[in-house]
C-alpha positions as CSV (number, residue, x, y, z in Angstrom):
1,X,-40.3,-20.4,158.3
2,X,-41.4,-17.8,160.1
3,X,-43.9,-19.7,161.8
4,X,-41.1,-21.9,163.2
5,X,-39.2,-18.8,164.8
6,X,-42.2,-18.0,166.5
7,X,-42.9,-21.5,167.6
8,X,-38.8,-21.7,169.0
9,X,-39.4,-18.0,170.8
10,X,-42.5,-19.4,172.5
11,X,-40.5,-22.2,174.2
12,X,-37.9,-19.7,174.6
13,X,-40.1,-17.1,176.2
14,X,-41.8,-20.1,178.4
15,X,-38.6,-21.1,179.8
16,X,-37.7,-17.8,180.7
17,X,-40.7,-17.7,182.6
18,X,-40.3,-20.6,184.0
19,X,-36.9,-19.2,185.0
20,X,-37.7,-16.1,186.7
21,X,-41.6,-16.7,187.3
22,X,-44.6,-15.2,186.7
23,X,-44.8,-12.1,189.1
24,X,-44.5,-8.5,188.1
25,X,-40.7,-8.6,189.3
26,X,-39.9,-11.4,186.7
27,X,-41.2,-8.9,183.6
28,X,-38.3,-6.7,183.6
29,X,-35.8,-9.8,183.7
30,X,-37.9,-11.8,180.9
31,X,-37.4,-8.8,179.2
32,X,-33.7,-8.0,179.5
33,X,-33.0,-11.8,178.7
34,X,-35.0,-11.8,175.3
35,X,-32.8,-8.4,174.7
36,X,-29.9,-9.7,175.3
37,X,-30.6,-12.6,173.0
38,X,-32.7,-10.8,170.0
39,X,-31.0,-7.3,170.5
40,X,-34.8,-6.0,170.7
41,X,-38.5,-7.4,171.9
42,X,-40.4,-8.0,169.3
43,X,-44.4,-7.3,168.6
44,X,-44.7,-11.3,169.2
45,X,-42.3,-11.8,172.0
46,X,-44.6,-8.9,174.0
47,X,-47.7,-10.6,173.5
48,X,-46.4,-13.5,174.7
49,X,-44.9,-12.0,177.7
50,X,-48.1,-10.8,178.0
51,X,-50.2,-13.8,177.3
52,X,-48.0,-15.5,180.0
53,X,-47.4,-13.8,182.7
54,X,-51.0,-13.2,182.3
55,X,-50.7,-9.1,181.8
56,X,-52.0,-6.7,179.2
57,X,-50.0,-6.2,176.7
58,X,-49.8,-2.8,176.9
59,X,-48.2,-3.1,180.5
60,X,-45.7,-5.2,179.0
61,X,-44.8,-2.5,176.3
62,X,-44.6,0.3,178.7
63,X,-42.1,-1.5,180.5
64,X,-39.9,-1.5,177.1
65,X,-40.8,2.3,176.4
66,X,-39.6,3.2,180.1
67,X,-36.3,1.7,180.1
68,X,-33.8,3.3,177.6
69,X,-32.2,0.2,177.2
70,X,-34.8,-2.2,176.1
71,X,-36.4,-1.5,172.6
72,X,-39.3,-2.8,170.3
73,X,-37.6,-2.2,167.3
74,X,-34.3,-4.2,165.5
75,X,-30.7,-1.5,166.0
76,X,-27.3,-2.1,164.8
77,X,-25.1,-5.4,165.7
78,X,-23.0,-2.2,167.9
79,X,-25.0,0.3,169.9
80,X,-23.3,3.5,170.3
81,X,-24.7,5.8,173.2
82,X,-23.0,9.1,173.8
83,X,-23.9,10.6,177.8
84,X,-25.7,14.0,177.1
85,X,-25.9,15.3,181.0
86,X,-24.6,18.4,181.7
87,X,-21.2,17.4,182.6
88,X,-20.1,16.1,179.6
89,X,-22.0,18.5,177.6
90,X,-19.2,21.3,179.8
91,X,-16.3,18.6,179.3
92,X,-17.0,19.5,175.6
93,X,-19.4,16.5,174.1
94,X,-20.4,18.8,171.4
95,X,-17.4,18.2,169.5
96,X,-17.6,14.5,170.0
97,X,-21.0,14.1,168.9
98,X,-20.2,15.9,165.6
99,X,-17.3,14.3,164.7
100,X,-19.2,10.6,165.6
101,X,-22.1,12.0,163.4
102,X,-19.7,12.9,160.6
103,X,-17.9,9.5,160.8
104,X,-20.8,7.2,160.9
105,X,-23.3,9.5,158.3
106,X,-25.9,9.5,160.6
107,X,-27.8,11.3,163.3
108,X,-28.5,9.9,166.7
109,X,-31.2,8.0,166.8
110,X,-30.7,6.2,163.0
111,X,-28.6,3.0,162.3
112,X,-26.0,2.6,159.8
113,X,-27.1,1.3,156.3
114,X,-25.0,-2.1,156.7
115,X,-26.8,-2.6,160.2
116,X,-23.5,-2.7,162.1
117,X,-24.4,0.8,164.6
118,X,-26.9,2.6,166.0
119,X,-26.5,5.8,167.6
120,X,-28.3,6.8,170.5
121,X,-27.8,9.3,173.7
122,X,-28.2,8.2,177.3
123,X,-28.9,10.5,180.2
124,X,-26.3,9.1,182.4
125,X,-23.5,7.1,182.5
126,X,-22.2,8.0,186.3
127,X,-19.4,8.9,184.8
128,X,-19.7,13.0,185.2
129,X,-16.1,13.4,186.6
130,X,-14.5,12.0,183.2
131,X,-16.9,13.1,180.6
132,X,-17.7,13.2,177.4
133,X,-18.1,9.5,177.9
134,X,-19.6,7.5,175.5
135,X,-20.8,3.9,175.9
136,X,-20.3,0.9,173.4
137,X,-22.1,-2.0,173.7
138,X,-21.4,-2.8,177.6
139,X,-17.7,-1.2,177.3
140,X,-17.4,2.8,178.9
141,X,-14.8,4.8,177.4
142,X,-14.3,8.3,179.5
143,X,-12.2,11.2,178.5
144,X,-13.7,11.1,174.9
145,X,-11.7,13.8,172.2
146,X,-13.1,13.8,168.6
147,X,-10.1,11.4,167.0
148,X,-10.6,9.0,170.2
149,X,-14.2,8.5,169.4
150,X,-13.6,8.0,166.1
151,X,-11.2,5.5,166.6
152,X,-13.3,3.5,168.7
153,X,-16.0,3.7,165.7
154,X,-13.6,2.4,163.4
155,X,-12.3,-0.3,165.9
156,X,-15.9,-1.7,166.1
157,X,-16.8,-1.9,162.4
């Protein structure tokens, strides 16, 4: 079985390159699509990025490692990321993050037991006139209080 899904993400990965090309600008697109689809890159899917856009491997991986957004690792079905710049740290963030912390039973960085959210912090989400904000998935919410956070936690379980 397992030999099979690597098989299907080989022609997968090839038609991505064939998409986008084999250049150094095509990386960070091959990339974002195998995220998009996977919700992570795998060890495999790296090498053979690698192996065919004819780059070491370890350029490939510190492409993932740069971006926030692009991991190496499987998160939650929902990814949680709660801004942590200075403005919504002023606009009172601290009481979101603990009440999101309390609801979910986990600290940023960790993934809920059923696999359905991860938590993670983001520098920026150009939102600094509206903080807290948090982002959920691809959806910004702005204004964040601790009940409103929670109730977009709960709405996404």
């Amino acid at each position: 079985m397992l030999v099979l899904e690597k098989n299907a993400l080989s022609v997968e990965i090839e038609s991505l390159v064939n998409k986008y090309g084999t250049d150094r600008p095509a990386l960070l697109q091959i990339l974002q699509a195998i995220q998009r689809k996977h919700k992570y890159i795998s060890d495999f899917a790296q090498q053979e990025v690698a192996r065919l856009l004819n780059i070491h491997p370890v350029e490939v991986y510190s492409v993932i490692t740069f971006y926030s957004f692009l991991c190496s690792e499987p998160k939650g079905r929902n990814i949680v990321r709660l801004c942590r710049t200075i403005s919504c740290d002023m606009a009172g963030k601290d009481v979101v993050e603990a009440a999101v912390k309390r609801e979910l039973g986990i600290s940023f960085g960790e993934t809920t037991k059923d696999k359905r959210i991860t938590l993670e912090y983001t520098n920026c989400l150009g939102m600094c006139d509206q903080g807290p904000a948090m982002l959920v998935n691809e959806k910004v919410y702005t204004h964040l209080d601790p009940e409103t956070a929670v109730n977009i936690l709960n709405e996404i379980r």
